[in-house]
N, C-alpha and C positions, 0 to 999 in steps of 0.2 A: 781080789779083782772085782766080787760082784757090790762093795765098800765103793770103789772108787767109780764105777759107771753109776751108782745110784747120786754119789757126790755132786758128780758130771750134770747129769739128769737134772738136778735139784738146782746147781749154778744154771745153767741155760734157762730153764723155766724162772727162775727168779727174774733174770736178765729181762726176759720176755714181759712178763710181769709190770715190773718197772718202767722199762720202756713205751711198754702199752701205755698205762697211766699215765706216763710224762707227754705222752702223746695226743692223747685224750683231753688234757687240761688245756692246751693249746689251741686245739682245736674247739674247746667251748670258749675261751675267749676270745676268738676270732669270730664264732657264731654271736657273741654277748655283743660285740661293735658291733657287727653288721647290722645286728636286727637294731643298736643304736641309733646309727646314722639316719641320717635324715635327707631327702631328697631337698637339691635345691630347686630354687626359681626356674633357672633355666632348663635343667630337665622336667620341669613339671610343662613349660611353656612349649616343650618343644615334643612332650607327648600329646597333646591337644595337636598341634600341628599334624603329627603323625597320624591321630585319628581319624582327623579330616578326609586328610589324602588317602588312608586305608578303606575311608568309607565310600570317598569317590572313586577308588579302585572297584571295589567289589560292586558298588551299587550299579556301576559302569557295564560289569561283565553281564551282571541279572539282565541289565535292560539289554545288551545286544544279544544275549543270546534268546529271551523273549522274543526279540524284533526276529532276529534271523529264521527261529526256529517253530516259532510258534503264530506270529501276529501276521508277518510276511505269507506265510503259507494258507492263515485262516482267510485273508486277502483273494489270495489266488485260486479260494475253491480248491485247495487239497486235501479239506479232510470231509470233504461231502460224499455221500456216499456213492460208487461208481467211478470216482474220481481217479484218472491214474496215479501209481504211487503213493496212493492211500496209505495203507497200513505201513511202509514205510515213514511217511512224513507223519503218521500219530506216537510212531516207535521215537523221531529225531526227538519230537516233540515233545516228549513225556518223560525224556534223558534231561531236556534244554528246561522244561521245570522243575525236574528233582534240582539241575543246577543251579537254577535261577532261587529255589526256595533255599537252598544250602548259603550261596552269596549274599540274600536279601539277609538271613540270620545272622552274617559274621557283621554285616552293613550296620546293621544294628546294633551287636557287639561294639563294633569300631566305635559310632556315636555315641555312645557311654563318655566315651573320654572326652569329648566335648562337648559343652553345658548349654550350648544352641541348636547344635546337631540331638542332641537327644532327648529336648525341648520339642524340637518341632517332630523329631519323630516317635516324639510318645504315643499319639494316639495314631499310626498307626499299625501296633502290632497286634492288633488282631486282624487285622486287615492280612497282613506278611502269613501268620499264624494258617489262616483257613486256607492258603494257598496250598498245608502240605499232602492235602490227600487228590488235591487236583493233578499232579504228573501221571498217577493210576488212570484215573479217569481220561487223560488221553490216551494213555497208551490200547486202553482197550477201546475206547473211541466214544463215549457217552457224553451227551452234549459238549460236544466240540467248541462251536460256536461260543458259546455262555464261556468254559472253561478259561479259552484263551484271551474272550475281554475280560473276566476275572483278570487276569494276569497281567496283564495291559492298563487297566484300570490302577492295579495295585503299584508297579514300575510308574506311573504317571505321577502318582502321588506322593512316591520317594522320591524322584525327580524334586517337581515340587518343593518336598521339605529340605530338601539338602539345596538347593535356588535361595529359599526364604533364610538359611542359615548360614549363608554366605558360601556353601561348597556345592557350584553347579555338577552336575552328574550327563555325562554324553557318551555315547552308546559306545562300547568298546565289545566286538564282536568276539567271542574266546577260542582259541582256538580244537583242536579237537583232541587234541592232550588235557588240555585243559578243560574240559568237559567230560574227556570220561575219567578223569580223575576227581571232580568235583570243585575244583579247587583254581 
């Protein structure tokens, strides 16, 4: 008996074996074409497209939620000191520029993929850049004022480059899922 379960043993593991292998070849030449193939025209033209629109997406959201949460309130004397609902509107505020810096980064990302969009917004990411330690600094409230025309400033001039690139950007306010997810 203990002949014939080793036999046993020995046919399945073969089987196995074999199979694997047969399996395995398959699958690298499926890998071999893919990495073959070659994008066409039309998908190349119509990721540029995408770009665009991903970029007026996102750039959209930084700018409303700037306006909403940061430029509109800096307006209204809500982060002066004594002000009601102070430390509230430097908390919305300091959420609405982690968001805005997260969006302005992907905005960027986006305009990679097209050759006028990330043209015009090459020089400004150092501009995008310095914005990321500014959400801190509202949240605990140090120069307020300055902070939030940084950020005002920086949305104006993505505006701007994405106008001069042919993709106008118009304030799309995000909503509050949307903001505390970052996204």
């Amino acid at each position: 008996m203990p002949v014939r379960r080793t036999f046993v043993a020995l046919t399945v593991s073969s089987a196995l074996l074999l199979g694997g292998t047969a399996c395995s070849g398959g699958d690298k030449e499926a890998v071999t074409a893919a990495a073959v193939a070659k994008p066409s025209a039309t998908s190349s033209a119509e990721h540029q497209k995408l770009a665009k629109t991903r970029f007026v997406a996102n750039a959209g959201l930084a700018a409303g939620a700037t306006y909403q949460w940061i430029v509109k309130p800096l307006r209204a004397g809500k982060f002066k000191k004594g002000a009601g609902g102070r430390k509230l509107s430097l908390v919305k505020a300091g959420v609405a520029g982690a968001f805005t810096y997260n969006r302005l980064k992907a905005a960027v990302k986006n305009a990679e993929g097209d050759p006028k969009l990330s043209k015009a917004l090459a020089p400004l990411a150092a501009g995008i850049d310095s914005l990321k330690s500014l959400p801190s600094k509202l949240r605990s409230g140090e120069g307020t004022d300055a902070v939030a025309n940084d950020f005002g400033k920086v949305i104006n001039s993505v505006k701007d480059a994405g106008k001069s690139a042919g993709a106008e950007v118009k304030d799309k306010v995000p909503s509050a899922k949307e903001l505390a997810s970052g996204s």
